[in-house]
C-alpha positions in Angstrom: 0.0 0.0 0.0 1.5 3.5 -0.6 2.6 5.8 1.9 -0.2 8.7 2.6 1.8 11.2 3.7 2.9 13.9 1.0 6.9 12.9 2.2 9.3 10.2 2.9 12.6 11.1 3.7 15.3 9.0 1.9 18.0 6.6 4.2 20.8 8.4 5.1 23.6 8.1 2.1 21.4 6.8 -0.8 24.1 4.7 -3.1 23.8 6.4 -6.8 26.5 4.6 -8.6 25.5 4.4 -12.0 21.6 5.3 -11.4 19.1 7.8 -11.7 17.1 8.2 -8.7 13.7 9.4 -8.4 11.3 11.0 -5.9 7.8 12.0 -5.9 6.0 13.9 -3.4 2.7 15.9 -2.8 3.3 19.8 -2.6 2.1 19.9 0.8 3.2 20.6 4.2 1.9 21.7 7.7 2.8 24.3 9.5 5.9 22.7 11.3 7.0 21.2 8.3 7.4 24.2 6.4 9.2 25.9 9.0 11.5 23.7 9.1 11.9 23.5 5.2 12.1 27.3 5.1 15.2 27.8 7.9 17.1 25.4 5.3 17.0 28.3 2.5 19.6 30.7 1.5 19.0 34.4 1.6 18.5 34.2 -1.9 16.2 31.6 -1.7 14.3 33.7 0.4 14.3 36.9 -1.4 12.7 34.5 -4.1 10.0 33.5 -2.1 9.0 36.7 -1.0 8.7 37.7 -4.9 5.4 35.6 -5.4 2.5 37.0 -5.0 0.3 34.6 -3.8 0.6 32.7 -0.6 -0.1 29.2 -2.2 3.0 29.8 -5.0 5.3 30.8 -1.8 4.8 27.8 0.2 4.8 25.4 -2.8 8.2 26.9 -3.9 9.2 27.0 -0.1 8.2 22.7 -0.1 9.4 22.4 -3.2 12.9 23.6 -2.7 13.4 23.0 1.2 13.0 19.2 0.3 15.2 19.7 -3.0 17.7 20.5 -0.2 16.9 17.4 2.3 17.0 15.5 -0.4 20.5 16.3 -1.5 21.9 16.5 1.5 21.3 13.0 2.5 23.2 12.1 -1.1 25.9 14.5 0.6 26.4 13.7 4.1 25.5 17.4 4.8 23.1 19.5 6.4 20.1 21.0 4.1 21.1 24.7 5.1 24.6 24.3 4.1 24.3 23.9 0.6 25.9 25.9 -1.9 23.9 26.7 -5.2 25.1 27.8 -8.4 23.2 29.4 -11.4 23.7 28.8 -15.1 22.5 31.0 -17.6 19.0 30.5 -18.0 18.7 30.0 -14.0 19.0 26.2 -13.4 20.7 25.5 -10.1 23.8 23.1 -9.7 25.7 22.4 -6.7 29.2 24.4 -5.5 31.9 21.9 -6.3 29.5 18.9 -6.7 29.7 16.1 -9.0 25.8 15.5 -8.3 23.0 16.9 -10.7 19.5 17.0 -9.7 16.4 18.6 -11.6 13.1 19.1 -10.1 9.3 19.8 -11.9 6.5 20.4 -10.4 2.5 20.4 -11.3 -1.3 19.7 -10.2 0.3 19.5 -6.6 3.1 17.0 -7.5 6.7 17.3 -7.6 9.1 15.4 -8.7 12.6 15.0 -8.9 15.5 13.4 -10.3 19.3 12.7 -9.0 22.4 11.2 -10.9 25.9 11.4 -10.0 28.3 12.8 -13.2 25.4 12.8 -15.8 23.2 15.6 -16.5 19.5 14.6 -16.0 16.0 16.3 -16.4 12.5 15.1 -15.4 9.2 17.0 -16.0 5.7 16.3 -14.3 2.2 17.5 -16.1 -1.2 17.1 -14.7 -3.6 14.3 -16.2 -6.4 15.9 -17.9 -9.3 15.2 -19.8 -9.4 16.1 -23.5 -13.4 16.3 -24.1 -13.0 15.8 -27.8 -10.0 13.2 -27.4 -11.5 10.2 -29.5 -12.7 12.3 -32.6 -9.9 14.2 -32.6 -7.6 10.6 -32.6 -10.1 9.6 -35.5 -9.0 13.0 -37.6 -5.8 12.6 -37.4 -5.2 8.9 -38.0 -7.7 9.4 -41.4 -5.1 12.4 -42.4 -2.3 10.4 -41.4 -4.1 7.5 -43.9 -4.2 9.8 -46.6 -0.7 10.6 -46.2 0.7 6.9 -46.8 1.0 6.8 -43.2 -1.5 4.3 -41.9 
């Protein structure tokens, strides 16, 4: 049976080797939890959560990111708050001095994310939803792709 709480922290020094690991959690947290996941953040962290408007988009990012940090810091043997984030160019975070890459997505109250050790890796989460006109619209396009030599 799966776990019903939005988080599971990881064993202490998960083994990458060669692998890809990934988590999933619900974006959710109480009020204790996101405390705690918000004292991890680095000032600029901070200054980034405080640029969202809403409340909702600030605590998801605050979740989303505090356990970005848990997370990689059990890979690390570290504590959350002491990790060191760089930027590359279009804003995608990498770790100071670290041979581990990590990407993270988030949607429809879902995050995800993926770790490797010296390979880059991405990972992207979208909502399921329903596409009223999805059978006719399968129909169209399998009779054009008929026509085409195709089918």
């Amino acid at each position: 049976m799966r776990d019903a709480s939005p988080w599971s922290v990881p064993a202490e020094n998960p083994c990458l080797e060669r692998n890809v690991h990934v988590w999933s959690a619900r974006i959710e947290a109480d009020a204790p939890e996101l405390l705690m996941l918000e004292e991890t953040l680095a000032p600029d962290e901070h200054s980034r959560a405080r640029r969202f408007r809403f409340q909702r988009d600030r605590d998801q990012y605050l979740v989303c990111r505090g356990r970005l940090r848990m997370l990689l810091a059990r890979y690390l043997d570290a504590e959350p708050s002491e990790l060191r984030f760089s930027y590359e160019a279009y804003g995608k975070p990498a770790l100071d001095g670290e041979t581990i890459e990590f990407n993270l997505s988030h949607a429809g109250g879902m995050a995800v994310y993926a770790i490797a050790r010296g390979r880059r890796v991405g990972i992207d989460v979208e909502p399921v939803r329903d596409i009223p006109e999805s059978d006719r619209l399968a129909e169209t396009l399998g009779r054009r792709a008929g026509r085409a030599g195709f089918g």
